[in-house]
Biopython code that builds the backbone (N, CA, C, O; Angstrom):
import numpy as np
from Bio.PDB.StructureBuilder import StructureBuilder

atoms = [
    (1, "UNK", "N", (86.665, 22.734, -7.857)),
    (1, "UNK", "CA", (85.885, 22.973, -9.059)),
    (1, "UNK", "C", (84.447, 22.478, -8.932)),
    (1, "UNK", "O", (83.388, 22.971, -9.319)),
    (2, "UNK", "N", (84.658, 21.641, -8.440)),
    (2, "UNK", "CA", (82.989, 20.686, -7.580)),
    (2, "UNK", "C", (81.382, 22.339, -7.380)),
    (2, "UNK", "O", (80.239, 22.588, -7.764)),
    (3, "UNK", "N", (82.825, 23.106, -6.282)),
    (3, "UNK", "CA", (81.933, 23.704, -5.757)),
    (3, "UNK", "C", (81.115, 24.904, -6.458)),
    (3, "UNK", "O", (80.058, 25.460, -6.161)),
    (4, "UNK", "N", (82.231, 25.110, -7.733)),
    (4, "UNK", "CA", (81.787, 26.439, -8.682)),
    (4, "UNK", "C", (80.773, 25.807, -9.579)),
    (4, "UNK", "O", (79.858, 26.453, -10.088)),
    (5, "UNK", "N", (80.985, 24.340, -9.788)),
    (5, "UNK", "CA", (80.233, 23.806, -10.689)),
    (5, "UNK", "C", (78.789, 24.011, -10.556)),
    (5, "UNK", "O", (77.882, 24.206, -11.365)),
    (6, "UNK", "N", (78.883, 23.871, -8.860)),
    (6, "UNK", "CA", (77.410, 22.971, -8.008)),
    (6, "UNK", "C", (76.964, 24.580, -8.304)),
    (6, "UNK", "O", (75.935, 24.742, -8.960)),
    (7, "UNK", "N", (77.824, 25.961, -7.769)),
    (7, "UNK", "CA", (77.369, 27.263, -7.905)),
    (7, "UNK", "C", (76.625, 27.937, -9.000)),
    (7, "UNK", "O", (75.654, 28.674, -8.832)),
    (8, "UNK", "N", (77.456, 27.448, -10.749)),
    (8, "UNK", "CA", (76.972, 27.890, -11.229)),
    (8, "UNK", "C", (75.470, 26.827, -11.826)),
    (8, "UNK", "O", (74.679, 27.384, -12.587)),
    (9, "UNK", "N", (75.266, 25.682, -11.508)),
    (9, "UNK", "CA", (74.233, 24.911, -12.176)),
    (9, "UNK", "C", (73.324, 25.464, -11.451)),
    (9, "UNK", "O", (72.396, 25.483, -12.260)),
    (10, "UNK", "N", (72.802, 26.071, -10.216)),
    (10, "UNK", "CA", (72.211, 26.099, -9.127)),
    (10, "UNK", "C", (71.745, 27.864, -9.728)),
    (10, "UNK", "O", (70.619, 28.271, -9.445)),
    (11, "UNK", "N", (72.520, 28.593, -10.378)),
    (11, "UNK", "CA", (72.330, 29.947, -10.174)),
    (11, "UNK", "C", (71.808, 30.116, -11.914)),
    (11, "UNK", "O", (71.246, 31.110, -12.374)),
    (12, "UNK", "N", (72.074, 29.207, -12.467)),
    (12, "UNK", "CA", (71.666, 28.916, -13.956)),
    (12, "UNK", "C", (69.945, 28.183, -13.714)),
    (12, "UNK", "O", (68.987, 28.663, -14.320)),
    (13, "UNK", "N", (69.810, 27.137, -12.869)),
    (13, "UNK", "CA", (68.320, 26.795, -12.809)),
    (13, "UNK", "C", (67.232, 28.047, -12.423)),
    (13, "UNK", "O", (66.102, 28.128, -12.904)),
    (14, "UNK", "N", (67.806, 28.979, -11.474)),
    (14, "UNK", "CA", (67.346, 30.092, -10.635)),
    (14, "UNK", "C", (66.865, 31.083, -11.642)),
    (14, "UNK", "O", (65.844, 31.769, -11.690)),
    (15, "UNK", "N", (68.028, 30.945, -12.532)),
    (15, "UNK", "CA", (67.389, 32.554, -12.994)),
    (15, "UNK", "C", (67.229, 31.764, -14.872)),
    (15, "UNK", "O", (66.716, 32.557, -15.662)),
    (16, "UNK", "N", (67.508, 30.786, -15.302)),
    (16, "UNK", "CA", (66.685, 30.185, -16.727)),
    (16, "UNK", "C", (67.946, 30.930, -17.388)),
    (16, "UNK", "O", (67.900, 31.265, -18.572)),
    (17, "UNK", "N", (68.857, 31.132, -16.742)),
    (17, "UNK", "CA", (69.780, 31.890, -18.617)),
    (17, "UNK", "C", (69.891, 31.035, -19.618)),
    (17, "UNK", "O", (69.809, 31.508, -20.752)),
    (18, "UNK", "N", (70.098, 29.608, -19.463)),
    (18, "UNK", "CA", (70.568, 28.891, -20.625)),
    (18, "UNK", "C", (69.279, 27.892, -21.073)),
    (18, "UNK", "O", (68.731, 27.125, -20.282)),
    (19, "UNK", "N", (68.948, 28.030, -22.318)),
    (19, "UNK", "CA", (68.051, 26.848, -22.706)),
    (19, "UNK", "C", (67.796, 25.776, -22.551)),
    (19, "UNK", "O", (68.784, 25.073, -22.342)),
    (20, "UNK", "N", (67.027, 25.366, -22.555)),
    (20, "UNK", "CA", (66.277, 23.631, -22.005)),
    (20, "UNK", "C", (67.774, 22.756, -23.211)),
    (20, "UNK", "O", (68.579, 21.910, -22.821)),
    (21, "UNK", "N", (67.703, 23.205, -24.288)),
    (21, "UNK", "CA", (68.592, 22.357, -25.058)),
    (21, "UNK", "C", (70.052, 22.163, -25.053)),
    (21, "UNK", "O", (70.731, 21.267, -25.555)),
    (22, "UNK", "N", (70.394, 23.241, -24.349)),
    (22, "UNK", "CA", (71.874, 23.415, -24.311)),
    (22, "UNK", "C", (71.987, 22.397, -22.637)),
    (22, "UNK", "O", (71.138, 22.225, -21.762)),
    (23, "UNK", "N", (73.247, 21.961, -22.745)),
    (23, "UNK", "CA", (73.766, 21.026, -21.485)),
    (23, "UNK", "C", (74.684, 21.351, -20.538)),
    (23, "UNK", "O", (74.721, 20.829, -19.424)),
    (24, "UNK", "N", (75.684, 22.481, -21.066)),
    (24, "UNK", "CA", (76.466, 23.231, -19.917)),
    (24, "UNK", "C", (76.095, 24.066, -18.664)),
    (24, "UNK", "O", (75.327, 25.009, -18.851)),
    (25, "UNK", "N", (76.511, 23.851, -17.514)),
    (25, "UNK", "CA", (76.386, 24.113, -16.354)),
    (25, "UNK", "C", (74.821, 23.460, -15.814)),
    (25, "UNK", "O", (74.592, 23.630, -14.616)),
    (26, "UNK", "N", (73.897, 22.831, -16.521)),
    (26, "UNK", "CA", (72.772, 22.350, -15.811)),
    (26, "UNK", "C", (72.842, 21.313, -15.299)),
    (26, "UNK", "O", (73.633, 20.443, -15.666)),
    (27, "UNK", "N", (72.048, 21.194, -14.369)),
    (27, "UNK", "CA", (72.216, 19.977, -12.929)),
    (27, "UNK", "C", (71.415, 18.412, -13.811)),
    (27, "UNK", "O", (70.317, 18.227, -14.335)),
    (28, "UNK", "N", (72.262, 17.813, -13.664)),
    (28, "UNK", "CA", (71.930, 16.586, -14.392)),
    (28, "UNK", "C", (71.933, 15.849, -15.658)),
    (28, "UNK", "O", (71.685, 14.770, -16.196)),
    (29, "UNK", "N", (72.516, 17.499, -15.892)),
    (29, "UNK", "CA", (72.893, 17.421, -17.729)),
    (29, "UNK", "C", (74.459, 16.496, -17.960)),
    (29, "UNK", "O", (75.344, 16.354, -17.116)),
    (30, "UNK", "N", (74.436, 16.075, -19.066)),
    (30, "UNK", "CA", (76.173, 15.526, -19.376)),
    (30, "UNK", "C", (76.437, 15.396, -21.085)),
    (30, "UNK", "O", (75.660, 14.965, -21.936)),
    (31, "UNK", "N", (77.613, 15.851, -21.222)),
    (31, "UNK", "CA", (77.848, 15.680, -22.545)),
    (31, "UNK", "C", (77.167, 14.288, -23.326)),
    (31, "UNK", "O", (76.863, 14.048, -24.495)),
    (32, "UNK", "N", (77.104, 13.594, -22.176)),
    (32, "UNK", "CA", (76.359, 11.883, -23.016)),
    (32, "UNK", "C", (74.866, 12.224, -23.511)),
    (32, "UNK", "O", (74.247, 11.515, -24.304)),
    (33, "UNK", "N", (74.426, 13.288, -22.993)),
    (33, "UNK", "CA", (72.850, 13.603, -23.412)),
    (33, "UNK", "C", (72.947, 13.673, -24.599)),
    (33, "UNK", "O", (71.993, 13.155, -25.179)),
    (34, "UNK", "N", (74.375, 14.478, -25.801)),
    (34, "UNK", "CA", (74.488, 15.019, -26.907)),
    (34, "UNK", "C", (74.016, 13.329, -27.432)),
    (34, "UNK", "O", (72.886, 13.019, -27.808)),
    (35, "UNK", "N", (75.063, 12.508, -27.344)),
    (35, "UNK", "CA", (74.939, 11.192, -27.983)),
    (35, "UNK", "C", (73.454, 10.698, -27.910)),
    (35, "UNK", "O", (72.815, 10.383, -28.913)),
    (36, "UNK", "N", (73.103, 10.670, -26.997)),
    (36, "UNK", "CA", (71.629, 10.113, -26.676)),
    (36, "UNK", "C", (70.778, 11.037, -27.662)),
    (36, "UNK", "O", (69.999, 10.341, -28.312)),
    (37, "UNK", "N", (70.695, 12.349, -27.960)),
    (37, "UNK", "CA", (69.927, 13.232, -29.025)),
    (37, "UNK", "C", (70.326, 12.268, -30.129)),
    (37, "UNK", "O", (69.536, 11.534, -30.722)),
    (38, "UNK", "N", (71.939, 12.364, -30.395)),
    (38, "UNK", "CA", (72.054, 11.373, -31.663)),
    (38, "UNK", "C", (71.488, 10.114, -32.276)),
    (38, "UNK", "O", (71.111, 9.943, -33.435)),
    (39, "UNK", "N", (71.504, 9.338, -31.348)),
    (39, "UNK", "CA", (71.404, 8.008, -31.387)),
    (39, "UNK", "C", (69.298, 8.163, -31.557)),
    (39, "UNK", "O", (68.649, 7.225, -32.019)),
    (40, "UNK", "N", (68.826, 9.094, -31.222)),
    (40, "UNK", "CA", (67.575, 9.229, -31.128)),
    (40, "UNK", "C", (67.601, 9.371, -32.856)),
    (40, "UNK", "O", (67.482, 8.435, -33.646)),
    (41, "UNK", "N", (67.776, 10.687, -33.159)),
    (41, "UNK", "CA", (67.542, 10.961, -34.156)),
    (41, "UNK", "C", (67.806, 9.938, -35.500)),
    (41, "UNK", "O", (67.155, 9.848, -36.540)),
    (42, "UNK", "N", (68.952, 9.251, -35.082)),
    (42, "UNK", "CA", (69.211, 8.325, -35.960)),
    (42, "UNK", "C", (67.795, 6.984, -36.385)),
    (42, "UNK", "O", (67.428, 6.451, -37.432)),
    (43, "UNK", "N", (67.376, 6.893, -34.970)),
    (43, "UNK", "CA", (66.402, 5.369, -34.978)),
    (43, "UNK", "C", (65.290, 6.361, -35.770)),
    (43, "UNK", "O", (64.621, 5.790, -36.631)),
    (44, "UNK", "N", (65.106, 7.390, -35.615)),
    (44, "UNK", "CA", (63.809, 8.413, -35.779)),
    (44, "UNK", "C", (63.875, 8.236, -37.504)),
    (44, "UNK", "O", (63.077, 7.681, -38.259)),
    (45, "UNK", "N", (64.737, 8.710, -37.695)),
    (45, "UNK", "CA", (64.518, 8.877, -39.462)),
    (45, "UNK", "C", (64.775, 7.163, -39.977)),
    (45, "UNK", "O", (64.198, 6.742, -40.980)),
    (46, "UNK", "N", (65.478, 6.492, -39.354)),
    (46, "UNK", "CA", (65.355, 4.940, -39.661)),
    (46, "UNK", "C", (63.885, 4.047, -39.970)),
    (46, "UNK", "O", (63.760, 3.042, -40.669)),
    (47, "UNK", "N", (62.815, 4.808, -39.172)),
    (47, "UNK", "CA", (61.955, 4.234, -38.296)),
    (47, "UNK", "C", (60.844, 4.822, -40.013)),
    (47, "UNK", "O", (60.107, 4.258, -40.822)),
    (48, "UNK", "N", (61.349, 6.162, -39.790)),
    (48, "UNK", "CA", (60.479, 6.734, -40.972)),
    (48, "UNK", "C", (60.539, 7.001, -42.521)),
    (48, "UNK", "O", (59.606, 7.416, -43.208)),
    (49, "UNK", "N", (61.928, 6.659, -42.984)),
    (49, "UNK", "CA", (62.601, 6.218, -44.056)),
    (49, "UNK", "C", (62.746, 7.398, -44.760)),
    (49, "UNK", "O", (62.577, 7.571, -45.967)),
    (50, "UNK", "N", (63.302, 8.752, -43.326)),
    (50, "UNK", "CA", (64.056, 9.840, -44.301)),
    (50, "UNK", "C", (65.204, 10.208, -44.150)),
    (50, "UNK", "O", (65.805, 9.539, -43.309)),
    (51, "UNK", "N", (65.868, 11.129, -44.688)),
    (51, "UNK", "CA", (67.378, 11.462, -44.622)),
    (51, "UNK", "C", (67.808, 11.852, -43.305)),
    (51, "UNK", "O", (66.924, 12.577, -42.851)),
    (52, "UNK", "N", (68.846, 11.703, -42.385)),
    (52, "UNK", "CA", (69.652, 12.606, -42.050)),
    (52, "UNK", "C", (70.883, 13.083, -42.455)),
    (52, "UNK", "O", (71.655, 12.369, -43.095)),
    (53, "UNK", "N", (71.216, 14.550, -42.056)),
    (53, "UNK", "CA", (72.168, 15.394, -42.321)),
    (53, "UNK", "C", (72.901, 15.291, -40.932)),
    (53, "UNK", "O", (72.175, 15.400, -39.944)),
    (54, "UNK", "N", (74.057, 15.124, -40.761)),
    (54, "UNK", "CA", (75.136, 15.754, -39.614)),
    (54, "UNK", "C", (76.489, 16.134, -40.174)),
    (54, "UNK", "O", (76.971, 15.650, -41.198)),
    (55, "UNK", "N", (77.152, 17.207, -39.270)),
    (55, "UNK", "CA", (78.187, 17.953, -39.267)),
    (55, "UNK", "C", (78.997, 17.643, -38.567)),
    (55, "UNK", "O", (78.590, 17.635, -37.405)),
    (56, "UNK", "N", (80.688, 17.173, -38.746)),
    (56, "UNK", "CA", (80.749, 17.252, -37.554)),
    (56, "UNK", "C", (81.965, 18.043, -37.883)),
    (56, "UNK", "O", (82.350, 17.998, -39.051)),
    (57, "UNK", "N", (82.764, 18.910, -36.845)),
    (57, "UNK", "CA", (84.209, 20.188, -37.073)),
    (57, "UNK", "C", (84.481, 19.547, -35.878)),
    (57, "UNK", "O", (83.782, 18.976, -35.040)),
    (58, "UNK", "N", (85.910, 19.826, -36.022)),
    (58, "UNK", "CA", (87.111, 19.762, -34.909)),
    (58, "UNK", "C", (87.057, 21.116, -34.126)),
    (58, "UNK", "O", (87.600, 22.137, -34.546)),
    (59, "UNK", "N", (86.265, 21.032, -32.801)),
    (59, "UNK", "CA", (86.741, 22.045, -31.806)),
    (59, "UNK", "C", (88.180, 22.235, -30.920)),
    (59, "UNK", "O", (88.296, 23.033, -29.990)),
    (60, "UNK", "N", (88.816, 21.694, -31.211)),
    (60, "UNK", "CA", (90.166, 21.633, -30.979)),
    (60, "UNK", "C", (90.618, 23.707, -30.779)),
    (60, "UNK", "O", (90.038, 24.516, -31.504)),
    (61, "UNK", "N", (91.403, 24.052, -29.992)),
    (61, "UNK", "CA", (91.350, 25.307, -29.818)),
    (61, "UNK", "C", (90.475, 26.201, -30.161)),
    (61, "UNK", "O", (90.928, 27.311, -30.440)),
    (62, "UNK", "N", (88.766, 25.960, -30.253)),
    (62, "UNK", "CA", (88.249, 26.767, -31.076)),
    (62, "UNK", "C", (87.709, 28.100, -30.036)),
    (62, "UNK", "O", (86.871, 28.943, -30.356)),
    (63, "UNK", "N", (88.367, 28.025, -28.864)),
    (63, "UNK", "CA", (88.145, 29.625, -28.266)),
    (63, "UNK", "C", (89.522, 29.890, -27.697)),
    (63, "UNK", "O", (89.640, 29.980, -26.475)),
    (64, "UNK", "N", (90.916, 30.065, -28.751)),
    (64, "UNK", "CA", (92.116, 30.741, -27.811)),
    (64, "UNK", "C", (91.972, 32.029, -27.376)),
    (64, "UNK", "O", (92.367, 32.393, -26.268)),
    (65, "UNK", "N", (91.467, 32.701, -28.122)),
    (65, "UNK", "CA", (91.369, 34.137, -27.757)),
    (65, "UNK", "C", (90.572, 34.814, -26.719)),
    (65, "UNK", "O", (90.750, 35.931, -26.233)),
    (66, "UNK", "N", (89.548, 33.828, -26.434)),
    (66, "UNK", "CA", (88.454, 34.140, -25.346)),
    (66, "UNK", "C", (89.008, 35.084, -24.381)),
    (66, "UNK", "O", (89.920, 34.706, -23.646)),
    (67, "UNK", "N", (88.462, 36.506, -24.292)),
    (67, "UNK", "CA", (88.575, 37.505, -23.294)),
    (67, "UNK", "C", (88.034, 37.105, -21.987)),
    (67, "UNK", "O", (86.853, 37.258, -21.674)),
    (68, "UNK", "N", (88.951, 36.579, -21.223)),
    (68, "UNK", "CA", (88.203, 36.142, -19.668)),
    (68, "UNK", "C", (87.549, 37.340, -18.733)),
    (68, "UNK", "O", (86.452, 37.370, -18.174)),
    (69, "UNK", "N", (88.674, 38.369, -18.766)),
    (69, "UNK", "CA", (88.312, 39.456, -18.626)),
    (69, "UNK", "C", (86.694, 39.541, -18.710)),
    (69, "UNK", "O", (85.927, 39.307, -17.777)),
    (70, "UNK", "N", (86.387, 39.876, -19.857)),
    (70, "UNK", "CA", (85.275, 40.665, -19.953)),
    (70, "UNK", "C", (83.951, 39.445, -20.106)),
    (70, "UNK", "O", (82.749, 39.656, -20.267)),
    (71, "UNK", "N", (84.526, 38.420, -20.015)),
    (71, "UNK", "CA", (83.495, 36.919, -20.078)),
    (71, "UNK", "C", (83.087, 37.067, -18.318)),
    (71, "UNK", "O", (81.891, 37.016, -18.032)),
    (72, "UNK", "N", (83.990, 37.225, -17.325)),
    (72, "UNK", "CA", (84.046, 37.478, -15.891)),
    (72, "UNK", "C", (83.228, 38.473, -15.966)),
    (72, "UNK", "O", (82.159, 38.058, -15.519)),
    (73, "UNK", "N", (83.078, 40.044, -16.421)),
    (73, "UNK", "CA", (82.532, 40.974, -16.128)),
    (73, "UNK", "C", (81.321, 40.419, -16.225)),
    (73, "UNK", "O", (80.484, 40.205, -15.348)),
    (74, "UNK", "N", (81.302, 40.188, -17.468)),
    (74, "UNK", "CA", (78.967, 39.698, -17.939)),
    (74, "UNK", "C", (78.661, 38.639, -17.066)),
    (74, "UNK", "O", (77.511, 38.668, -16.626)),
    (75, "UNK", "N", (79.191, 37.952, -16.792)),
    (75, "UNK", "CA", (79.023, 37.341, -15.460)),
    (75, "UNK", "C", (78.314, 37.873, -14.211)),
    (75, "UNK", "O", (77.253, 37.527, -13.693)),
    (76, "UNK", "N", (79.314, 38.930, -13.836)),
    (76, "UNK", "CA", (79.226, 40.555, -12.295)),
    (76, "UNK", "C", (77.752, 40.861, -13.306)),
    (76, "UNK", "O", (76.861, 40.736, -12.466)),
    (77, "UNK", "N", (77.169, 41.137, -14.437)),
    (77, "UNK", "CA", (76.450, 41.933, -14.512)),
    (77, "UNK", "C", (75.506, 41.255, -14.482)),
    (77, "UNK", "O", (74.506, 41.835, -14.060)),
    (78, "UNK", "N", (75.364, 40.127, -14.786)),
    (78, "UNK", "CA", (74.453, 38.790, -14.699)),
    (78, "UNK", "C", (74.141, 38.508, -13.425)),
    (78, "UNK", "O", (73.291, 37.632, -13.268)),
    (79, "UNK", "N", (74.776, 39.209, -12.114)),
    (79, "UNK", "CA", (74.849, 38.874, -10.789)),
    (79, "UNK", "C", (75.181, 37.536, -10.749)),
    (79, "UNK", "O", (74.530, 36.788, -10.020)),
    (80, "UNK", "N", (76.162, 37.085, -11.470)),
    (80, "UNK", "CA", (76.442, 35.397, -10.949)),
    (80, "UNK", "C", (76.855, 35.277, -9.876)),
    (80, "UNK", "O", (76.242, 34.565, -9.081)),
    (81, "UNK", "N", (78.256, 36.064, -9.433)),
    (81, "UNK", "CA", (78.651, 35.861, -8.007)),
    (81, "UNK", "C", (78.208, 36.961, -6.997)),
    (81, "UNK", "O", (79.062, 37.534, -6.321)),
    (82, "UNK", "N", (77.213, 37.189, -6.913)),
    (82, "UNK", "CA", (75.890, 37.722, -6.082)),
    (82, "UNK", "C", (75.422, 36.889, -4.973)),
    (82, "UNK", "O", (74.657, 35.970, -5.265)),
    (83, "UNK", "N", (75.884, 37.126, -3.268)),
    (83, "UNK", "CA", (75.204, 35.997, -2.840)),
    (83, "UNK", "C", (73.909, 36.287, -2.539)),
    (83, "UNK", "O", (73.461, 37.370, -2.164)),
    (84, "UNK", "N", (73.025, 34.725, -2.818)),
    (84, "UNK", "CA", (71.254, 35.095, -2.705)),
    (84, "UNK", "C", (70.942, 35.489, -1.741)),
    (84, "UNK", "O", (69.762, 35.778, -1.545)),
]
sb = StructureBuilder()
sb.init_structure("model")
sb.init_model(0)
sb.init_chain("A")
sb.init_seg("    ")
for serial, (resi, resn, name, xyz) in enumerate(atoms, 1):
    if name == "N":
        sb.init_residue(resn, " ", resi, " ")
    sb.init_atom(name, np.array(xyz, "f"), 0.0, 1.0, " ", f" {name:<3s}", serial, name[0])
structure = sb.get_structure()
């Protein structure tokens, strides 16, 4: 899994599909970045004496249905597994 990982972070920097803000598949990114946004935002409105708002939902099964199928295809059309 190492190696698909290293594949897709590497083919995601190359071609920019995913946003500076989002953290999946980018090289150096980690779910702990989310907390670190948090913990920012928190001192931020502390600092300046305004509200924050957060949400939080249970993602717990929240993609059973996910068509791999056709998640794989946009992938092929994306040229992900394209070698450079």
């Amino acid at each position: 899994t190492i190696i698909i990982h290293y594949r897709m972070s590497t083919w995601v920097a190359d071609n920019r599909t995913i946003p500076e803000w989002k953290n999946k598949f980018r090289a150096g990114y980690l779910t702990l970045n989310n907390a670190f946004r948090s913990r920012r935002a928190i001192d931020w409105v502390k600092t300046h004496h305004k509200p924050l708002f957060a949400t939080l939902f249970d993602a717990t099964d929240a993609f059973p249905s996910t068509n791999q199928d056709r998640s794989y295809h946009r992938l092929i059309e994306l040229a992900m597994g394209v070698p450079a």
